[in-house]
Biotite code that builds the C-alpha atoms (Angstrom):
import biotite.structure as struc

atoms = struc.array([
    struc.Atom([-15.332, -6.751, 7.610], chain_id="A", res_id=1, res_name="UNK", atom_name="CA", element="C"),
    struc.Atom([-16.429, -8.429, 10.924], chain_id="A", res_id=2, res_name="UNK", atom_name="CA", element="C"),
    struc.Atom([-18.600, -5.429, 12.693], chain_id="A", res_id=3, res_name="UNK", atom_name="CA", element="C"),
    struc.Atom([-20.514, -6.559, 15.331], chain_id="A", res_id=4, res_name="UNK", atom_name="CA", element="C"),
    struc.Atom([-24.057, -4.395, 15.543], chain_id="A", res_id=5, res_name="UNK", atom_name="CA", element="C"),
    struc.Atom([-22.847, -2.032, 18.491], chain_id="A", res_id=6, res_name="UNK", atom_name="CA", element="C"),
    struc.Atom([-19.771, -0.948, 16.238], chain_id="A", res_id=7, res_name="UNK", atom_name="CA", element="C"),
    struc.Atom([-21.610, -0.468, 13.077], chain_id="A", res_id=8, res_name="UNK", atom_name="CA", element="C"),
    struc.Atom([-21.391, 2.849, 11.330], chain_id="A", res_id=9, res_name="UNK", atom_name="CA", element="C"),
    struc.Atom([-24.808, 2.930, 9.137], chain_id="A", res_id=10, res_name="UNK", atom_name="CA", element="C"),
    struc.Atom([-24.420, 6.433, 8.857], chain_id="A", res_id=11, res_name="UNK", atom_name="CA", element="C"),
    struc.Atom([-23.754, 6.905, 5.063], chain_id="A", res_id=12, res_name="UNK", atom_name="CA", element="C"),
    struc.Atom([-22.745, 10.268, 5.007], chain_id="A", res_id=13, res_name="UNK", atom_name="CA", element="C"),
    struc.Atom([-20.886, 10.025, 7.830], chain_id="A", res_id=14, res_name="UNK", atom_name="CA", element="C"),
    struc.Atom([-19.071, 7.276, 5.818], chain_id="A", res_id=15, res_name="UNK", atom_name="CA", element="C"),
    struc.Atom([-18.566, 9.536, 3.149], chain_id="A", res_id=16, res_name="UNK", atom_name="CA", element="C"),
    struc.Atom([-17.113, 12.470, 5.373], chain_id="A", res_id=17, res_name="UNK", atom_name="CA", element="C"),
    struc.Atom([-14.789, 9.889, 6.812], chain_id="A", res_id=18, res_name="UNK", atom_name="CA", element="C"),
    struc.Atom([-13.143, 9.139, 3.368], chain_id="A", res_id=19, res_name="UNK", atom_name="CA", element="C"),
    struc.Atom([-12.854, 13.431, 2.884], chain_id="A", res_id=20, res_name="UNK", atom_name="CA", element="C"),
    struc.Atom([-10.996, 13.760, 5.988], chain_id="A", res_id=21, res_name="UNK", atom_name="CA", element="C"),
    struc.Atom([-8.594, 10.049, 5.118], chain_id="A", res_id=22, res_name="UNK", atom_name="CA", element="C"),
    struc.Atom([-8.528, 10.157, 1.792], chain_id="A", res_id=23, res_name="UNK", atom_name="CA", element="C"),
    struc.Atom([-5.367, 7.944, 1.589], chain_id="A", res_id=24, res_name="UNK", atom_name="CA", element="C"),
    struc.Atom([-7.317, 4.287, 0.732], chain_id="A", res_id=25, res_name="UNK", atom_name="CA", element="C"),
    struc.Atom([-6.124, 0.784, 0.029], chain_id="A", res_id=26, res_name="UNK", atom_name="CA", element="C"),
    struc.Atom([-7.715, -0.260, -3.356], chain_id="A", res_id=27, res_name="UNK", atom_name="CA", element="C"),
    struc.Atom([-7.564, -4.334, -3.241], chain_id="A", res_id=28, res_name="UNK", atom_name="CA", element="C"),
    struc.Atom([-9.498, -6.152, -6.548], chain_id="A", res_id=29, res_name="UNK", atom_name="CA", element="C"),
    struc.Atom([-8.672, -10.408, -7.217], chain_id="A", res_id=30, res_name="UNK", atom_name="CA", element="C"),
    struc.Atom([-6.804, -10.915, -10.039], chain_id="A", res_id=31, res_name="UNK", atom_name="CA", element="C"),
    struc.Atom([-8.200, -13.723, -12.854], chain_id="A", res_id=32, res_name="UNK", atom_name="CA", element="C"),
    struc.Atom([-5.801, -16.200, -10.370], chain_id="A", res_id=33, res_name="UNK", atom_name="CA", element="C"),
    struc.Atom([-7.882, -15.293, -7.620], chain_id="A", res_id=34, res_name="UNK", atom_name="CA", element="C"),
    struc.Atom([-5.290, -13.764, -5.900], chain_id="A", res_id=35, res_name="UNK", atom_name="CA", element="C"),
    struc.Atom([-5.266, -10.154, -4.577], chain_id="A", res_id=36, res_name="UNK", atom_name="CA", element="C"),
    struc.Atom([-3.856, -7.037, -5.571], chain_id="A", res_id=37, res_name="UNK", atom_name="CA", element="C"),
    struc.Atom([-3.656, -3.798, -3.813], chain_id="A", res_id=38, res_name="UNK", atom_name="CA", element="C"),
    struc.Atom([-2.581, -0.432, -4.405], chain_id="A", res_id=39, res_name="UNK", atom_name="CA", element="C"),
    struc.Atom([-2.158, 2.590, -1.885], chain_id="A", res_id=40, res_name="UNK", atom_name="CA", element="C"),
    struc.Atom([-3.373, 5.726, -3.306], chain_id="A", res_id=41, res_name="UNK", atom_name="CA", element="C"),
    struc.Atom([-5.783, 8.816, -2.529], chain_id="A", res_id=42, res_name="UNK", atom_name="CA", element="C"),
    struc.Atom([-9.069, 9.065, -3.378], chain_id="A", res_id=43, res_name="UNK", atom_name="CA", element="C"),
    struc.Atom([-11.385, 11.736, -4.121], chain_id="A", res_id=44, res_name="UNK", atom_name="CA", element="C"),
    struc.Atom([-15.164, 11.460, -3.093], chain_id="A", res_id=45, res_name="UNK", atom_name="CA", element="C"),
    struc.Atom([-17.504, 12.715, -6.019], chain_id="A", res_id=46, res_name="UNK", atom_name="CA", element="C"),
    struc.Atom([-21.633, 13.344, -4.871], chain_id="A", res_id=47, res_name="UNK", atom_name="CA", element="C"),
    struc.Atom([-23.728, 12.624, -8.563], chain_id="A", res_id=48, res_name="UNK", atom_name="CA", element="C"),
    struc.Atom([-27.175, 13.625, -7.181], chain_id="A", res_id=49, res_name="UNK", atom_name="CA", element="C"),
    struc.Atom([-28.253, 9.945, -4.720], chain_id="A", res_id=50, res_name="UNK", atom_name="CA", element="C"),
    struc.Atom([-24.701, 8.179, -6.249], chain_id="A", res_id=51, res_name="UNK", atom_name="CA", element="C"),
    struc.Atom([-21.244, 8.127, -4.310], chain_id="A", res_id=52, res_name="UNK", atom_name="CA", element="C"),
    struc.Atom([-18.162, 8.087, -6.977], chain_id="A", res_id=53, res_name="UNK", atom_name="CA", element="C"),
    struc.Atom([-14.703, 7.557, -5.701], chain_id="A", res_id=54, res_name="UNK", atom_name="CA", element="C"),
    struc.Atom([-12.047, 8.748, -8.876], chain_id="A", res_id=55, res_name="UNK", atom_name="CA", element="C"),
    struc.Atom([-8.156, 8.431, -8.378], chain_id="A", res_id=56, res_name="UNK", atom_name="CA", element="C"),
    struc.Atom([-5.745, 7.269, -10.422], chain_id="A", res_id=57, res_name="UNK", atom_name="CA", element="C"),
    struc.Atom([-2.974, 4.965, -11.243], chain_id="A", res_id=58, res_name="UNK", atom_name="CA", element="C"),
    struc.Atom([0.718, 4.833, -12.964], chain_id="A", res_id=59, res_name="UNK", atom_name="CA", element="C"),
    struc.Atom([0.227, 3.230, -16.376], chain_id="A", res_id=60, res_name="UNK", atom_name="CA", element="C"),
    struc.Atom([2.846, 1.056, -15.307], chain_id="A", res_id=61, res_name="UNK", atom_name="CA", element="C"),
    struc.Atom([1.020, -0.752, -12.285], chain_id="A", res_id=62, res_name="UNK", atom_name="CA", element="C"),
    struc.Atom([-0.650, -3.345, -13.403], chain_id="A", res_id=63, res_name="UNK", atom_name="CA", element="C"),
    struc.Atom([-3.664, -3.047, -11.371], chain_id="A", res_id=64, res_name="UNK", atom_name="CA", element="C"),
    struc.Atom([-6.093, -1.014, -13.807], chain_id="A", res_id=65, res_name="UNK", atom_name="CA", element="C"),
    struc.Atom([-6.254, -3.734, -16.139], chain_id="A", res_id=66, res_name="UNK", atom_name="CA", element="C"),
    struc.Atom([-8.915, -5.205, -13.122], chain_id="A", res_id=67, res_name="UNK", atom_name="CA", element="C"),
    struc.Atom([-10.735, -1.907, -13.629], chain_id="A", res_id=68, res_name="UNK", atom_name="CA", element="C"),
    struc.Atom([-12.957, -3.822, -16.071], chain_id="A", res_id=69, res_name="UNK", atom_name="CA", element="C"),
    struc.Atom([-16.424, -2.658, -15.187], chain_id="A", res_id=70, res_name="UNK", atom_name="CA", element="C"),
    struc.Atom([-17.112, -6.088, -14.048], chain_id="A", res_id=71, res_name="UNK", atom_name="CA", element="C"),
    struc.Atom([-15.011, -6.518, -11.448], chain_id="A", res_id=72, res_name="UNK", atom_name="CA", element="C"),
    struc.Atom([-15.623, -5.807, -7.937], chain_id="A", res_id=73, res_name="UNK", atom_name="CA", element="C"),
    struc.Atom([-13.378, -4.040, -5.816], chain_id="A", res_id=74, res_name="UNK", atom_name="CA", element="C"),
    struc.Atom([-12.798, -2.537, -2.304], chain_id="A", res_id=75, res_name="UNK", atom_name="CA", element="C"),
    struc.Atom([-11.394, 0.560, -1.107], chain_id="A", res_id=76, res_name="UNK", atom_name="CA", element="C"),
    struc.Atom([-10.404, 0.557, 2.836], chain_id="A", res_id=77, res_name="UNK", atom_name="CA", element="C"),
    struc.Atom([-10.340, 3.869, 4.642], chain_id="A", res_id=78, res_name="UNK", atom_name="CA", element="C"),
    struc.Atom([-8.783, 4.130, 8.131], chain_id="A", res_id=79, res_name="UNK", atom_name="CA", element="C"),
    struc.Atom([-9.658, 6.864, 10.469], chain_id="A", res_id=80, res_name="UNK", atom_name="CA", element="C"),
    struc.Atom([-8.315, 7.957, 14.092], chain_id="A", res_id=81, res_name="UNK", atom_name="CA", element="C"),
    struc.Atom([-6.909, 4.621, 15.855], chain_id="A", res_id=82, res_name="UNK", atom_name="CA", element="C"),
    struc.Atom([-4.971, 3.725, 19.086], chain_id="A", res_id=83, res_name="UNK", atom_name="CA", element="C"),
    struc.Atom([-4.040, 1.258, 21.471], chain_id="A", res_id=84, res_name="UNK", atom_name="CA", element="C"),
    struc.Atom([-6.346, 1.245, 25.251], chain_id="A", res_id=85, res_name="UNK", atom_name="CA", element="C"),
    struc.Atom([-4.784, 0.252, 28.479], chain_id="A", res_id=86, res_name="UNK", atom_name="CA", element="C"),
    struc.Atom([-6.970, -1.562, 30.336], chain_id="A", res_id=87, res_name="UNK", atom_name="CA", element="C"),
    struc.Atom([-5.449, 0.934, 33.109], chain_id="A", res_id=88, res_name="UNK", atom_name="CA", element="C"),
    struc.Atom([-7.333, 3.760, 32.119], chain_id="A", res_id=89, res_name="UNK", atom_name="CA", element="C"),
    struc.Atom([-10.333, 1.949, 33.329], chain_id="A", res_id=90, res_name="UNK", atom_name="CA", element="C"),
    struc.Atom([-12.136, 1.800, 36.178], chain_id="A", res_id=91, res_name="UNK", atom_name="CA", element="C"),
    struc.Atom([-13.328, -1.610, 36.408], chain_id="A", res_id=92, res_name="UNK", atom_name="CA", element="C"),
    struc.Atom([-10.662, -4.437, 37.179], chain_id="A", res_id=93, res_name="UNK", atom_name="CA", element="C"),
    struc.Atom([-9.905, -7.248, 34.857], chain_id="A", res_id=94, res_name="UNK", atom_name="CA", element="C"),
    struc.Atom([-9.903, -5.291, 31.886], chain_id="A", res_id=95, res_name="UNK", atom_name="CA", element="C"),
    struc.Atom([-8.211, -6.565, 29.064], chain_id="A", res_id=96, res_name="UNK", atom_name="CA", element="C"),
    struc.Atom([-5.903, -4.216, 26.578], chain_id="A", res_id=97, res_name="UNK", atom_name="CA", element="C"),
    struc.Atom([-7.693, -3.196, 22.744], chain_id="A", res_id=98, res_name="UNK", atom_name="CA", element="C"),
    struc.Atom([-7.602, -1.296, 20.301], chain_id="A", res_id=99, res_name="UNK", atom_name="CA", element="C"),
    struc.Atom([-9.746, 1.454, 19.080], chain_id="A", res_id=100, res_name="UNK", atom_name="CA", element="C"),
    struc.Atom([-10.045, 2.587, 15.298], chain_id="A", res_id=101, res_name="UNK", atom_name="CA", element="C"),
    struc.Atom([-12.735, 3.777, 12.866], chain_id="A", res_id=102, res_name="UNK", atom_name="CA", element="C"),
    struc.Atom([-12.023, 2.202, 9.225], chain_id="A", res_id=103, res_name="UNK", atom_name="CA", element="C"),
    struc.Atom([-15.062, 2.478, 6.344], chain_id="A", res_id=104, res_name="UNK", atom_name="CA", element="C"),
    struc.Atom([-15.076, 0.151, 3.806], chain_id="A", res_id=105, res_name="UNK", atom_name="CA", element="C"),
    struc.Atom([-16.526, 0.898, 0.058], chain_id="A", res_id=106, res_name="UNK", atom_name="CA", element="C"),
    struc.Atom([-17.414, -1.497, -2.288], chain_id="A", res_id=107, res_name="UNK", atom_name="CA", element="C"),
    struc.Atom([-17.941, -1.220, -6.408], chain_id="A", res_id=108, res_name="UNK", atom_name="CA", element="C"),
    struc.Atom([-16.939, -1.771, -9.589], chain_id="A", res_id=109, res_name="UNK", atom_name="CA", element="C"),
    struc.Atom([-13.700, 0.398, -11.145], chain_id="A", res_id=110, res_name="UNK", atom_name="CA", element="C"),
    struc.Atom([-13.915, 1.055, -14.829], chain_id="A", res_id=111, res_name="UNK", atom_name="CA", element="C"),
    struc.Atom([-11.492, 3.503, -16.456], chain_id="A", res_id=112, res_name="UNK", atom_name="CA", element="C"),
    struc.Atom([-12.221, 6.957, -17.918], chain_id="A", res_id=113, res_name="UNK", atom_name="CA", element="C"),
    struc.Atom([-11.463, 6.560, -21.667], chain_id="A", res_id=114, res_name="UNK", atom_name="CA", element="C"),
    struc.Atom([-12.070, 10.281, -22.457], chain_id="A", res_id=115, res_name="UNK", atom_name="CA", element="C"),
    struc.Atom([-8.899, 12.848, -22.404], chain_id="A", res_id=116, res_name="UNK", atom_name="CA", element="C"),
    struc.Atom([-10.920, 15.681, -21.382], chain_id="A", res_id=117, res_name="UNK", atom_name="CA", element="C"),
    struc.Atom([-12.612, 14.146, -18.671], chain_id="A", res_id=118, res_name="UNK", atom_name="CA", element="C"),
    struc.Atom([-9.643, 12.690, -16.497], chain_id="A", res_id=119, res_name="UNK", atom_name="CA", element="C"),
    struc.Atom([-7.720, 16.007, -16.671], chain_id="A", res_id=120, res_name="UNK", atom_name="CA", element="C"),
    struc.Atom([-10.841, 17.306, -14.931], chain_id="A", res_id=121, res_name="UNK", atom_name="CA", element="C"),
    struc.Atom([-10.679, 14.319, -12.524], chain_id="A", res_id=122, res_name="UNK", atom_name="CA", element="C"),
    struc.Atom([-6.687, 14.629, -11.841], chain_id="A", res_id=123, res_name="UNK", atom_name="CA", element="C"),
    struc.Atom([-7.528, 18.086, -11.804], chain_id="A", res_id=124, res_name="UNK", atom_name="CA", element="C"),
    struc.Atom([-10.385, 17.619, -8.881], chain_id="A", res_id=125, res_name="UNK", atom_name="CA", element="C"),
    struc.Atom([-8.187, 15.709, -6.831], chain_id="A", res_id=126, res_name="UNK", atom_name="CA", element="C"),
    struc.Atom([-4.864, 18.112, -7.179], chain_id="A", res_id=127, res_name="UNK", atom_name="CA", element="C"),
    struc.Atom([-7.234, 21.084, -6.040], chain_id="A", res_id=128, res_name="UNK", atom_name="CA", element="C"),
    struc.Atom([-8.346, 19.159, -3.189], chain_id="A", res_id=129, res_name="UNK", atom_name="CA", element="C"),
    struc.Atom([-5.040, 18.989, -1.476], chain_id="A", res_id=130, res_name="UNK", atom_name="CA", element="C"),
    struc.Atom([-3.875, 22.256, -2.916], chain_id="A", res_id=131, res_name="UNK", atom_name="CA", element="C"),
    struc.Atom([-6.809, 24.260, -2.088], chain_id="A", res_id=132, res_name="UNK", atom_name="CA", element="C"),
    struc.Atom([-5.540, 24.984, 1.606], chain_id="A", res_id=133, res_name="UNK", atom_name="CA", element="C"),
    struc.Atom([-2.570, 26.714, 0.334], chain_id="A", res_id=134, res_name="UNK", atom_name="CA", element="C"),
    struc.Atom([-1.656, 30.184, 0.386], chain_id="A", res_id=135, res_name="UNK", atom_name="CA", element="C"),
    struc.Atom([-0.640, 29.876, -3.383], chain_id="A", res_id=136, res_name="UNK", atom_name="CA", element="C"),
    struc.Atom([-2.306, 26.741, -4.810], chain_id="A", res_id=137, res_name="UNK", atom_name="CA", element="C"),
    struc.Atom([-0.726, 24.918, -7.692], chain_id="A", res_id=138, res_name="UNK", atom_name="CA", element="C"),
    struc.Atom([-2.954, 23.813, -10.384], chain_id="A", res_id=139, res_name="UNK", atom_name="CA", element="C"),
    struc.Atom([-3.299, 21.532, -13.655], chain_id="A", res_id=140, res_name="UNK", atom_name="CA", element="C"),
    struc.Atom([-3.805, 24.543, -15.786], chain_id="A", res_id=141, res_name="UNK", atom_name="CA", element="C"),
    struc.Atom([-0.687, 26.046, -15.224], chain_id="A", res_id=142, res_name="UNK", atom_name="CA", element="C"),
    struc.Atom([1.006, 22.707, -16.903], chain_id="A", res_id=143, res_name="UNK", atom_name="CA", element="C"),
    struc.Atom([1.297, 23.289, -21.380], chain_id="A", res_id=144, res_name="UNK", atom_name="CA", element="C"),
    struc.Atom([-1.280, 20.859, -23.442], chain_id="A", res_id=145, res_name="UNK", atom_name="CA", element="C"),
    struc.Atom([2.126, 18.888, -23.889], chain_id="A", res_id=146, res_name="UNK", atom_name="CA", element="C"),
    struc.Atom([3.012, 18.057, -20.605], chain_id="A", res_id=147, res_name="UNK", atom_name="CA", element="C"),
    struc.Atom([-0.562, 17.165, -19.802], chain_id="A", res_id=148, res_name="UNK", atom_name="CA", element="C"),
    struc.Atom([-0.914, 14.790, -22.775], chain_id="A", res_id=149, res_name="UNK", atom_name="CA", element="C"),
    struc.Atom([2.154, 13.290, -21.551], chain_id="A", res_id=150, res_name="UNK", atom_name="CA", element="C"),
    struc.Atom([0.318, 13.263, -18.087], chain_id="A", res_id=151, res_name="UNK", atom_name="CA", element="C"),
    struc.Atom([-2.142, 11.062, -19.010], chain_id="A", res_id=152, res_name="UNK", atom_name="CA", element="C"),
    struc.Atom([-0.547, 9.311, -21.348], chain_id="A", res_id=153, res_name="UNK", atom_name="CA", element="C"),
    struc.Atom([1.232, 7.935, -17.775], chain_id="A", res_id=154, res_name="UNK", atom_name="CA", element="C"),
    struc.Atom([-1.516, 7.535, -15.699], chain_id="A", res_id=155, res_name="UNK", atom_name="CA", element="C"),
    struc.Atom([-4.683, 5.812, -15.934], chain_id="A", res_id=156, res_name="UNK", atom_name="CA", element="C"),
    struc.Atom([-8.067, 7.421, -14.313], chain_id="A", res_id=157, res_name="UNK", atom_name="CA", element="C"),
    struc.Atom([-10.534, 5.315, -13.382], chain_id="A", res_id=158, res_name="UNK", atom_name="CA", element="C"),
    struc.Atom([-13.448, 5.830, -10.868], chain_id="A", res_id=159, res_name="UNK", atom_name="CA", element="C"),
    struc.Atom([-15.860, 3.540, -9.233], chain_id="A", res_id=160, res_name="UNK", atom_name="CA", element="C"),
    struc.Atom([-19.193, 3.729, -7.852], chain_id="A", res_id=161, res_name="UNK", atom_name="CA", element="C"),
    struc.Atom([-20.051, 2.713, -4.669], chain_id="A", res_id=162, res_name="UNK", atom_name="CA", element="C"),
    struc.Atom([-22.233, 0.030, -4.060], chain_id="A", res_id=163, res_name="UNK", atom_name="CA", element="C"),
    struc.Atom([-22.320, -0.151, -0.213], chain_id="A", res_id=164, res_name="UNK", atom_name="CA", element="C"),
    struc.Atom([-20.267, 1.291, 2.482], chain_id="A", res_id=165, res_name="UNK", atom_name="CA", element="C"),
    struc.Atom([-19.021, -0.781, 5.455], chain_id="A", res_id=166, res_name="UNK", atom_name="CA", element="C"),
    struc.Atom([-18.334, 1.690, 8.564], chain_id="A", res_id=167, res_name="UNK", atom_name="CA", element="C"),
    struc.Atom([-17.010, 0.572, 11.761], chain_id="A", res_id=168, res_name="UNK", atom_name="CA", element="C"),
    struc.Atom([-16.819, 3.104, 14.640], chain_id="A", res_id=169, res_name="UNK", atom_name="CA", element="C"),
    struc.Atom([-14.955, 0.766, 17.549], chain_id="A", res_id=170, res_name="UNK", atom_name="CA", element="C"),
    struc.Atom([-14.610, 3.366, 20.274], chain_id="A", res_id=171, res_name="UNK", atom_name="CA", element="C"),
    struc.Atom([-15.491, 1.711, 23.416], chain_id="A", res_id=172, res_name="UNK", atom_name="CA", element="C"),
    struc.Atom([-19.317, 1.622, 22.881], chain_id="A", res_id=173, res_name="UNK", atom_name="CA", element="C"),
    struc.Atom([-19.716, -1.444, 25.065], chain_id="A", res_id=174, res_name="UNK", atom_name="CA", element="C"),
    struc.Atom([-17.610, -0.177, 28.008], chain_id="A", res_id=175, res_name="UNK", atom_name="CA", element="C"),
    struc.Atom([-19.308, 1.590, 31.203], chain_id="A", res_id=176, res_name="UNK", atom_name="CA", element="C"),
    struc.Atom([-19.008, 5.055, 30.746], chain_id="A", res_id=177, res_name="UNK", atom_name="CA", element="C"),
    struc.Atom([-16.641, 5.476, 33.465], chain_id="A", res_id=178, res_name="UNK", atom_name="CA", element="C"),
    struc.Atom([-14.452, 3.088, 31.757], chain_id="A", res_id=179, res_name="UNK", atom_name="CA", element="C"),
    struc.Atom([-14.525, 4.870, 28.783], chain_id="A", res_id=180, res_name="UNK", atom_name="CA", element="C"),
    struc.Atom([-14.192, 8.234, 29.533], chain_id="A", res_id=181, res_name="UNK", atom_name="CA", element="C"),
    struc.Atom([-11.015, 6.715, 31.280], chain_id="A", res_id=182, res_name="UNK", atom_name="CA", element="C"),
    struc.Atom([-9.405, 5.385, 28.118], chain_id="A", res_id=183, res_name="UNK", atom_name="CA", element="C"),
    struc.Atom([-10.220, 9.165, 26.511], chain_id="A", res_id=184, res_name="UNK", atom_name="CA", element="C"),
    struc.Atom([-8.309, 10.726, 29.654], chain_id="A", res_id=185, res_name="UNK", atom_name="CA", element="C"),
    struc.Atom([-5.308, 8.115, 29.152], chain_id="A", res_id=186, res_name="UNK", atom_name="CA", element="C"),
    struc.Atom([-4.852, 8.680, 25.873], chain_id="A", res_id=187, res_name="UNK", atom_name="CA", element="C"),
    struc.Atom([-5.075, 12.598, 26.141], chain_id="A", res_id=188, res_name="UNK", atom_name="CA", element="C"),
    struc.Atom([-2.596, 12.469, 29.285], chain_id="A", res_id=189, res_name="UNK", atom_name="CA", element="C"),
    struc.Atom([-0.132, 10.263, 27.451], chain_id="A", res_id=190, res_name="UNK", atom_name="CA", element="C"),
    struc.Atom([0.047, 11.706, 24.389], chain_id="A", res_id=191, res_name="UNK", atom_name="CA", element="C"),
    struc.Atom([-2.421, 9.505, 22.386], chain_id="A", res_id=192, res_name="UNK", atom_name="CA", element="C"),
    struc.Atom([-4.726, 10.407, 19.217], chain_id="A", res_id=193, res_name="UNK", atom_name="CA", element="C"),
    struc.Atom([-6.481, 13.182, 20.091], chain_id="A", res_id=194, res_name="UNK", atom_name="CA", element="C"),
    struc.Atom([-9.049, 12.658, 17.146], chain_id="A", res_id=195, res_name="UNK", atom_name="CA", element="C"),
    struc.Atom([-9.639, 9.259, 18.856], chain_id="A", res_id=196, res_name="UNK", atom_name="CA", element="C"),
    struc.Atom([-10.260, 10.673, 21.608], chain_id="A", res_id=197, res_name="UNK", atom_name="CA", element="C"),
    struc.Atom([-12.688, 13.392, 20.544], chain_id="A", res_id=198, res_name="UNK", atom_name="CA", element="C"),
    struc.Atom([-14.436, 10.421, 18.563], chain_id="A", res_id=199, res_name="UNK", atom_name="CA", element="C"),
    struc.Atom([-14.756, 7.847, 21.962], chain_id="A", res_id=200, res_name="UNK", atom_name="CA", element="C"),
    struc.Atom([-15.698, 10.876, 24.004], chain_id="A", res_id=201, res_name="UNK", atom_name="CA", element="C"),
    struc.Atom([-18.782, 12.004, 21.539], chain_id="A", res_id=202, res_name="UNK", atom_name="CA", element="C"),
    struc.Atom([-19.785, 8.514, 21.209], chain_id="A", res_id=203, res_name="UNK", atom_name="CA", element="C"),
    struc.Atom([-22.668, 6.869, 22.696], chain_id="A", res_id=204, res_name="UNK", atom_name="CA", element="C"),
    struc.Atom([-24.127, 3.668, 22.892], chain_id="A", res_id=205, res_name="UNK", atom_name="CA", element="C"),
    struc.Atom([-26.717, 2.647, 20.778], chain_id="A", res_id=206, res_name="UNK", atom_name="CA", element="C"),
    struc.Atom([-30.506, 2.674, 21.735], chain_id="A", res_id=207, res_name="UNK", atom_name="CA", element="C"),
])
């Protein structure tokens, strides 16, 4: 990813609670033709003491996890708040229109999780993450030993270390503050992303 040193995000942990809040990732590998393959799914963040694990999963049928070699390397694109900028929010003239966006990008190597026991936990991590805001949350436990062999006899889990993160926090860094705190009004009065906002307003330029 082309970020330019006044963009750059090297933050890890913000990073990291990027992914929690967008969990919804892009999962591209190369094939052994060298072309790419991607697959849209979520993504659940995993702290093992210093190491960053990303687990998910995939339908047996998709063809993708048979790149989950341990070999392999693969990258997972997050994208965060993002919107377009009129350049007549600004205050200066001859402004030109953009857009703003934060995306992180994670690099590592998938390999899959052979043992039974531990990808129910991981399917069961991820289910409780999204269900854990509910009033009445549903969880894996509730399902007969049956239904959850036949589970993961459909899926395969797989989760992947990260190498490196990539984070890119375009938000108007370079503008005049004026200008900037212009695009956060326009896009608050016009109905705009307000997490963009937030995230251009709180945003400073680099020392």
């Amino acid at each position: 990813m082309y970020v330019p040193p006044r963009f750059a995000q090297a933050d890890r942990d913000e990073c990291i609670a990027l992914i929690e809040r967008e969990p919804f990732g892009l999962l591209v590998t190369a094939g052994a033709d060298g072309m790419p393959f991607a697959t849209h799914i979520p993504l659940h963040v995993e702290r093992r003491g210093e190491e960053v694990v990303l687990v998910g999963h995939v339908a047996r049928a998709n063809p993708h996890w048979q790149a989950f070699d341990g070999a392999r390397e693969a990258l997972a694109v997050f994208q965060g708040p993002h919107g377009y900028i009129s350049p007549a929010w600004y205050s200066t003239a001859g402004r030109v229109p953009t857009w703003n966006y934060i995306a992180v990008h994670a690099y590592g190597v998938p390999r899959i999780v052979d043992d039974a026991g531990a990808a129910k936990a991981m399917i069961a991590a991820l289910t409780d993450r999204f269900e854990r805001a509910r009033p009445a949350p549903w969880s894996v436990d509730v399902l007969p030993n049956r239904d959850v062999g036949k589970l993961l006899t459909a899926l395969v889990v797989f989760e992947m270390p990260v190498a490196r993160f990539e984070g890119k926090w375009k938000l108007g860094q370079h503008m005049a503050e004026a200008d900037r705190m212009g695009a956060v009004a326009g896009l608050e009065r016009e109905g705009g992303d307000a997490a963009l906002a937030e995230a251009m307003r709180m945003e400073r330029e680099a020392v």
